[in-house]
PAZAPA-4460 file (N, C-alpha, C; in steps of 0.05 Angstrom, whole numbers, plus 32768, in hexadecimal, padded with zeros to 4 digits):
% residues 65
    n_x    n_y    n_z   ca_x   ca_y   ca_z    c_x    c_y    c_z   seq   type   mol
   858E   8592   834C   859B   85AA   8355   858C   85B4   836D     1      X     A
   859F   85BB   837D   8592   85CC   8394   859A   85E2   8398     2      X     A
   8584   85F9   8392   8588   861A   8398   8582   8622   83AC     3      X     A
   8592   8641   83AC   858B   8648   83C0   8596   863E   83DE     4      X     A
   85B6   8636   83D1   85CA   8627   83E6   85D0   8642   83F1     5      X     A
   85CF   865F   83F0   85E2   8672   8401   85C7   8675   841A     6      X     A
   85B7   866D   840B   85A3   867C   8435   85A9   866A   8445     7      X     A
   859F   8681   845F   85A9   8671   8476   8595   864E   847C     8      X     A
   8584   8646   8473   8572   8636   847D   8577   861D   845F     9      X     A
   8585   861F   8459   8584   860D   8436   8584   85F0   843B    10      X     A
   8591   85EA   8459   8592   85C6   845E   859C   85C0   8448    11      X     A
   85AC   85C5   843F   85BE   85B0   842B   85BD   8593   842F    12      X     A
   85C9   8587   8448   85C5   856F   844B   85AE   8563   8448    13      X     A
   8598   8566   8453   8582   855F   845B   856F   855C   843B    14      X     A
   8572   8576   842F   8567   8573   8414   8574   855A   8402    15      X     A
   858F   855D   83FE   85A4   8548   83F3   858C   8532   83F7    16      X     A
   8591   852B   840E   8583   8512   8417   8568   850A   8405    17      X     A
   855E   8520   8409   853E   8515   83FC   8541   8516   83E1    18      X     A
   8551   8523   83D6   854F   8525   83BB   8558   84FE   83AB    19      X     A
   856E   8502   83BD   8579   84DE   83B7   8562   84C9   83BB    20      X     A
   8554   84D5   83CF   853F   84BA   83DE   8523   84BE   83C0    21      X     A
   852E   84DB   83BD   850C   84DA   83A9   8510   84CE   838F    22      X     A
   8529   84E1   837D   8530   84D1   836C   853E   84BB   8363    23      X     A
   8551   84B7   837D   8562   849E   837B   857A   84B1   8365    24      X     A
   858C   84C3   836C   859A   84C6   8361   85B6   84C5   8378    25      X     A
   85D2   84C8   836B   85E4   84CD   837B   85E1   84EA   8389    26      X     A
   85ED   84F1   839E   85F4   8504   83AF   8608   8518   839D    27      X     A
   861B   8506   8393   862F   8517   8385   8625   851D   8369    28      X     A
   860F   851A   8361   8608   851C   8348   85EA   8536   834A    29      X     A
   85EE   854D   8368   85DC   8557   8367   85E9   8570   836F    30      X     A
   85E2   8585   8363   85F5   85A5   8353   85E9   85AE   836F    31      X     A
   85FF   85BB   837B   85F1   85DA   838E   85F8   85F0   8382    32      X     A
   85E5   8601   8384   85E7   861D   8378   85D3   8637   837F    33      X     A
   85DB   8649   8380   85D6   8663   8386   85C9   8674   836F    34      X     A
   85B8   8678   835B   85B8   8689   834B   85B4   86AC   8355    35      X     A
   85B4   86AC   8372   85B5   86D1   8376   85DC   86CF   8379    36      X     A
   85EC   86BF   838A   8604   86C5   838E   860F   86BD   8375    37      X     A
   8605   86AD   8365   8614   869F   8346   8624   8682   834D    38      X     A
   8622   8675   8366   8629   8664   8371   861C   8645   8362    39      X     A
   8633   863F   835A   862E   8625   8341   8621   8625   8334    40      X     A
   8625   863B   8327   8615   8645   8301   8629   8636   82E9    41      X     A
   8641   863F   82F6   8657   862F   82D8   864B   8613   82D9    42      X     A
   864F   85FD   82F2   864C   85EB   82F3   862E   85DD   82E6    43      X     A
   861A   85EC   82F0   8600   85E4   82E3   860F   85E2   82C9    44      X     A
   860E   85F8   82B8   8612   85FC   829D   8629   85E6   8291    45      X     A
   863B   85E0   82A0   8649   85C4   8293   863B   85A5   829D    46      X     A
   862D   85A4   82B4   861D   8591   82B6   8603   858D   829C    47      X     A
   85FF   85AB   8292   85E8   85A2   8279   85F0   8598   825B    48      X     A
   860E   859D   8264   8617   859A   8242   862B   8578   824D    49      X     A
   8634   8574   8262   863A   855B   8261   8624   8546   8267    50      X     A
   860C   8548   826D   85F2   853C   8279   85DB   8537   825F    51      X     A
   85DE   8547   8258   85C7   8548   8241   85D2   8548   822B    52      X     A
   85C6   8534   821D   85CE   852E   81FE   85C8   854C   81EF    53      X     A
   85DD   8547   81D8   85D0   855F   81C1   85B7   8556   81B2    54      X     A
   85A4   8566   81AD   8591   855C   819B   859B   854B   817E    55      X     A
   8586   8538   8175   858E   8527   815F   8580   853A   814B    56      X     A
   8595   8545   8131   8585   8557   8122   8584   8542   8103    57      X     A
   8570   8542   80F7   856E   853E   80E1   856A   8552   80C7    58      X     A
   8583   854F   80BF   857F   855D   80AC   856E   856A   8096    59      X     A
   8568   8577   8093   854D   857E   807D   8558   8585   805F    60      X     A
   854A   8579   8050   854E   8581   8031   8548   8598   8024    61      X     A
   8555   85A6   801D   8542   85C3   8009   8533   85B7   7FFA    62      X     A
   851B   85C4   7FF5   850C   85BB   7FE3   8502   85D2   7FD0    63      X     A
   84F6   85D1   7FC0   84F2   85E8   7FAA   84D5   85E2   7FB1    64      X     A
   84CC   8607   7FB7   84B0   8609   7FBD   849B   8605   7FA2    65      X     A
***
């Protein structure tokens, strides 16, 4: 994710770039967003729920104390 896309100086492109070169990820696979304008908040928030597994819960037994 890259914040802090509404100021004037953000280099979108330029960051894109390094972010791909550092982690080796896609371009299209990296969120821009604003959290003072609210600028790609929905999207984060469905990127976490389609991106990240749900936790594996194991169930627990009642037990008598």
């Amino acid at each position: 994710m890259i914040n802090k896309i509404d100021m004037d100086g953000a280099m979108i492109p330029e960051v894109t770039d390094q972010i791909v070169e550092l982690i080796g990820c896609k371009p299209e696979d990296i969120l821009l967003a604003s959290g003072k304008s609210g600028i790609g908040i929905e999207e984060i928030l469905t990127a976490i729920i389609d991106r990240i597994p749900a936790p594996k819960v194991t169930p627990m037994h009642h037990c008598r104390p």
